[in-house]
N, C-alpha and C positions, 0 to 999 in steps of 0.2 A: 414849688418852693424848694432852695436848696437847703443840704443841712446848716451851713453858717444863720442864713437866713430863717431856719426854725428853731434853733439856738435862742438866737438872737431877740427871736419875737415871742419867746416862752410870757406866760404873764409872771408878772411880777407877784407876791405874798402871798402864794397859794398852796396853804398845808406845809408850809414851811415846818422843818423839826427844831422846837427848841435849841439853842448850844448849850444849857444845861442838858439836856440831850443825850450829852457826849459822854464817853467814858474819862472819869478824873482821874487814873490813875496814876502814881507817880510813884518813884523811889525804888529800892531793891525788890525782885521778884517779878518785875511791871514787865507784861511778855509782849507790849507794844513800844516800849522804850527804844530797841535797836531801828526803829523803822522812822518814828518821828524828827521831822525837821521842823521847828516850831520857828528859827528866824529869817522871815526873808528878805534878802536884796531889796534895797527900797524903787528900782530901777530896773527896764528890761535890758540885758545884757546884746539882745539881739534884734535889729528890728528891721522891717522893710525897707533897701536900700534907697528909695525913691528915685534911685539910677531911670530914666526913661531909659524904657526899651530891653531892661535888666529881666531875670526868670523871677528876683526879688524886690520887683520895684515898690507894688503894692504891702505887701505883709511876709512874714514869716511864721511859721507852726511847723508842729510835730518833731520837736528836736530829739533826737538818740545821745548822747554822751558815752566816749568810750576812750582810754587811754592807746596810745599808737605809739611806738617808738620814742618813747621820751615826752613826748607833749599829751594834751587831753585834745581830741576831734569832736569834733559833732556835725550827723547830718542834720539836717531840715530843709523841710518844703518850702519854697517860695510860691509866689501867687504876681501874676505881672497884669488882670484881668481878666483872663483868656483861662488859665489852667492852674492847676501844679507842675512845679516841675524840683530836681533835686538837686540841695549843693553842699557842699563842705565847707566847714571852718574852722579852726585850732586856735589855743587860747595855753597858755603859761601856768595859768589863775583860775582858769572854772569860771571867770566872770569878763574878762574882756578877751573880745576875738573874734580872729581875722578871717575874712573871708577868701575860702582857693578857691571858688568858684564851683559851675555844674556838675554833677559827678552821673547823673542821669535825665536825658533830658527827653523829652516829646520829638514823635517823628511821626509824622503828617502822613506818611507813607503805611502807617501801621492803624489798623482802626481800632485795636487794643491801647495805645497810645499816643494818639495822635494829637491828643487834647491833656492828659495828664498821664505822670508818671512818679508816685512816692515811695521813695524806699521809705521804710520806718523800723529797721531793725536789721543788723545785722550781727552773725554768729558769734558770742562772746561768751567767758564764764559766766558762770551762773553762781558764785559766791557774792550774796550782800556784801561782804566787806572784804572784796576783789575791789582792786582798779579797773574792771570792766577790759580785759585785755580780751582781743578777737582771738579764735580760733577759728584754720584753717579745714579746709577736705579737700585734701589732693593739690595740696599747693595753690588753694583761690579760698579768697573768704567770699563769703555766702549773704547776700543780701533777701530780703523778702522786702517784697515792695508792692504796693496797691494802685490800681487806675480806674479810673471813669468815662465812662466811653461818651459823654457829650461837654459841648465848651460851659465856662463856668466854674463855679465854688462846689466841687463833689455832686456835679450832676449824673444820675442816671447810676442801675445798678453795676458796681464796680466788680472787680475781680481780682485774684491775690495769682502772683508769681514770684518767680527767683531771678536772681541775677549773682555774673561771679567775676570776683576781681581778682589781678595779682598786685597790684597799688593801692587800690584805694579810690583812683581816680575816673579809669578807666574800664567801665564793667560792661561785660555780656549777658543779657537777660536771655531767657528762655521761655517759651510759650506759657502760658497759665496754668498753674495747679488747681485752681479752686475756682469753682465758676457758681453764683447764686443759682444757676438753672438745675435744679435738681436736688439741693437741700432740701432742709425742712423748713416750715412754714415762717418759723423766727427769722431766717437768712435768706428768704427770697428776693428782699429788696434789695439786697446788693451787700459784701460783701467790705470789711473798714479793713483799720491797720494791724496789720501782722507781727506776732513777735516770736522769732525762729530760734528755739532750744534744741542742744542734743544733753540726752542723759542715758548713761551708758552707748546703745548701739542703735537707741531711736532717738530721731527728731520730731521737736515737737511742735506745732502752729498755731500758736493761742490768736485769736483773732475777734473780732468784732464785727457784728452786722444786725442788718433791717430787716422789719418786715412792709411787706408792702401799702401803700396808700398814705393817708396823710391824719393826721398826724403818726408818724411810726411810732416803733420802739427800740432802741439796740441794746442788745443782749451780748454778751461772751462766749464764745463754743474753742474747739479742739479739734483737730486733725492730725493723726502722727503719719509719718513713713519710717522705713527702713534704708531707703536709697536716696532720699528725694525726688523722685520722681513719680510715685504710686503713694496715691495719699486715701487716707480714711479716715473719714469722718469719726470723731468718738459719740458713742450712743448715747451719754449722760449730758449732751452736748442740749440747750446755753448751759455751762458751766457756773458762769454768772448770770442768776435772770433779776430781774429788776426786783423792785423791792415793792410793800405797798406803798397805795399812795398817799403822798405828802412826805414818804421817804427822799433820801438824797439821792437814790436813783433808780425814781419810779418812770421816770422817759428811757434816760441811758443807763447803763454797766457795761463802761466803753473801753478801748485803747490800755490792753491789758500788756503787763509786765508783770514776769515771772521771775523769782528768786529766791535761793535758796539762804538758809540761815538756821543753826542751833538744830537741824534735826526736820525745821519743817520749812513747807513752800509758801513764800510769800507773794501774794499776787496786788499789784498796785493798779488799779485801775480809775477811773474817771468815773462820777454822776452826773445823770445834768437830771432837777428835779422841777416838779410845779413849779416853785417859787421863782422859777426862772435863771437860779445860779445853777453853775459846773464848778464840784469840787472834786481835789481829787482825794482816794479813798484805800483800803485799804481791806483786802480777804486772807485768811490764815487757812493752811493746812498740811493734813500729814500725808497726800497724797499729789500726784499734780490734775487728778480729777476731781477733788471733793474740798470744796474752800467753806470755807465760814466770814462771813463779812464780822467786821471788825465796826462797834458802835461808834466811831470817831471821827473828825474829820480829820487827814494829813496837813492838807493845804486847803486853807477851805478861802472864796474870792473876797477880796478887799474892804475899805472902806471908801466910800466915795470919794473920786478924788486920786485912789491909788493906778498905779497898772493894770492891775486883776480885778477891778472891784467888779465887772461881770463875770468874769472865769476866772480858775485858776485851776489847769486840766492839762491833761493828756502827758502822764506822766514819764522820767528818766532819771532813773536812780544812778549815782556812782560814788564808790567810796576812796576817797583820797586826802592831803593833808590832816588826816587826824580827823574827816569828818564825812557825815555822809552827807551828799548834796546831792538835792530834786530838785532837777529844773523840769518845766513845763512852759504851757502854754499862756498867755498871760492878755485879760481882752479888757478892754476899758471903754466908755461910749456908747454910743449909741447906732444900731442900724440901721441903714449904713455907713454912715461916717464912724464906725467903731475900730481904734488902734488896737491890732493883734499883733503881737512878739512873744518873744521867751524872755524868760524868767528866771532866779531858783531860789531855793530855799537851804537854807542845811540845818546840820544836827548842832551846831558852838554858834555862838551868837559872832557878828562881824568885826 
């Protein structure tokens, strides 16, 4: 069973947490106010091409947002039946936009990617309320990106590497930094998406992964370098472990994003819990090793009927026109006939 597909088939009403639940707070003092987007887009802004023969015919996920030379970019992963693979697109507005096409694709020749290839982050400030603008090293910006080495929806345990660009378009990856064979028991099963900080003279690898068998679990861990190239594992590492259960992320504490804001680090990541939904979520702290999950939901999935009303995950922060907008992932239906695109939410209503 692939991950979409254990998603997908989670049971439904099981130990779900009340939404009184949630933390109410509101008004001055409220040290989750900077982070919430409470209104979202009634619509996904991005969806599977249905192009035959496209890298995005099927569906789209895992979008990055990031401002580039005057416009707003975004990667995300396509899915054509067969794999992942990765492509760009730019937008005016935050909500409608154009696709350039692949920026990283599968090459058959390579048994690391032969079948899939996703960037899911690349090197940008680390201020919340940044327009998310890239930063270079040595004149290339820096992609992290994740693969799976069998055909499919994230089949078989994957591995994280780098890639570097002088466009934007056209990148050179480099062999794997992170391989599940040799972690610890939490990331044996393979290894999710990456997201690539530097603060001061280190970089940082927040990542996601499994353990193995069925049903798993994914957890959050850390790996910093110095060079990119020699990486270490951090020993406090899952960073993020699941919650108990009936919590919102007592399967996953997934597809982590890192940011800064007011003094401390904000980590946005994804739940998917019993009840069968994926929300996304939200950890506070004053370190980039030591979070506190936050009792709330950011985005929490749908009403029947909406885009999300099964997900609404795998988070991207960016702050612009006067607001902060998270787009995600956005899944509706049922498996497998279930519609997956992007989404967002922000901080001003529409």
């Amino acid at each position: 069973m692939n991950r979409r597909h254990f998603i997908g088939a989670a049971t439904a009403g099981l130990g779900a947490l009340a939404a009184d639940g949630a933390m109410a707070r509101s008004g001055r003092g409220d040290p989750i106010a900077p982070y919430r987007t409470p209104y979202k887009y009634p619509k996904l802004v991005l969806a599977g091409s249905g192009v035959k023969g496209s890298f995005d015919e099927k569906l789209v996920d895992c979008p990055f947002v990031f401002s580039h030379e005057g416009r707003f970019c975004m990667t995300y992963v396509g899915w054509d039946g067969t794999g992942y693979q990765t492509g760009l697109a730019e937008s005016d507005d935050l909500v409608n936009w154009r696709r350039k096409g692949i920026i990283l694709a599968r090459n058959p020749d390579d048994p690391i990617t032969r079948y899939n290839i996703a960037s899911a982050s690349i090197l940008r400030e680390n201020d919340l309320m940044s327009p998310g603008r890239l930063i270079k090293v040595d004149g290339h910006y820096v992609c992290a990106w994740h693969a799976y080495p069998g055909t499919g929806y994230e089949a078989g345990p994957a591995v994280i590497g780098l890639a570097y660009s002088k466009d934007l378009m056209h990148w050179e990856k480099t062999p794997p930094i992170l391989f599940p064979d040799g972690g610890a028991p939490w990331e044996e099963g393979g290894l999710y998406k990456p997201y690539l900080m530097k603060v001061g003279r280190t970089y940082y690898l927040f990542y996601n992964a499994k353990t193995k068998g069925e049903p798993w679990h994914e957890q959050t861990g850390l790996a910093t370098s110095t060079d990119l190239k020699h990486w270490t594992r951090h020993p406090a590492s899952p960073l993020l472990r699941n919650g108990p259960k009936g919590s919102w992320d007592d399967r996953f504490a997934s597809d982590p994003v890192v940011l800064r804001h007011g003094g401390q680090w904000a980590m946005f990541y994804f739940g998917l819990s019993t009840d069968g939904k994926a929300r996304d979520l939200l950890a506070l702290g004053d370190s980039l090793t030591d979070f506190r999950k936050v009792d709330e939901i950011l985005v929490d999935a749908g009403p029947p009927g909406s885009v999300d009303e099964k997900f609404a995950h795998k988070p991207s922060i960016i702050h612009a026109k006067g607001a902060l907008y998270h787009h995600y992932c956005a899944v509706s239906g049922k498996w497998p006939n279930d519609v997956r695109g992007i989404s967002v939410a922000r901080s001003i209503p529409w």
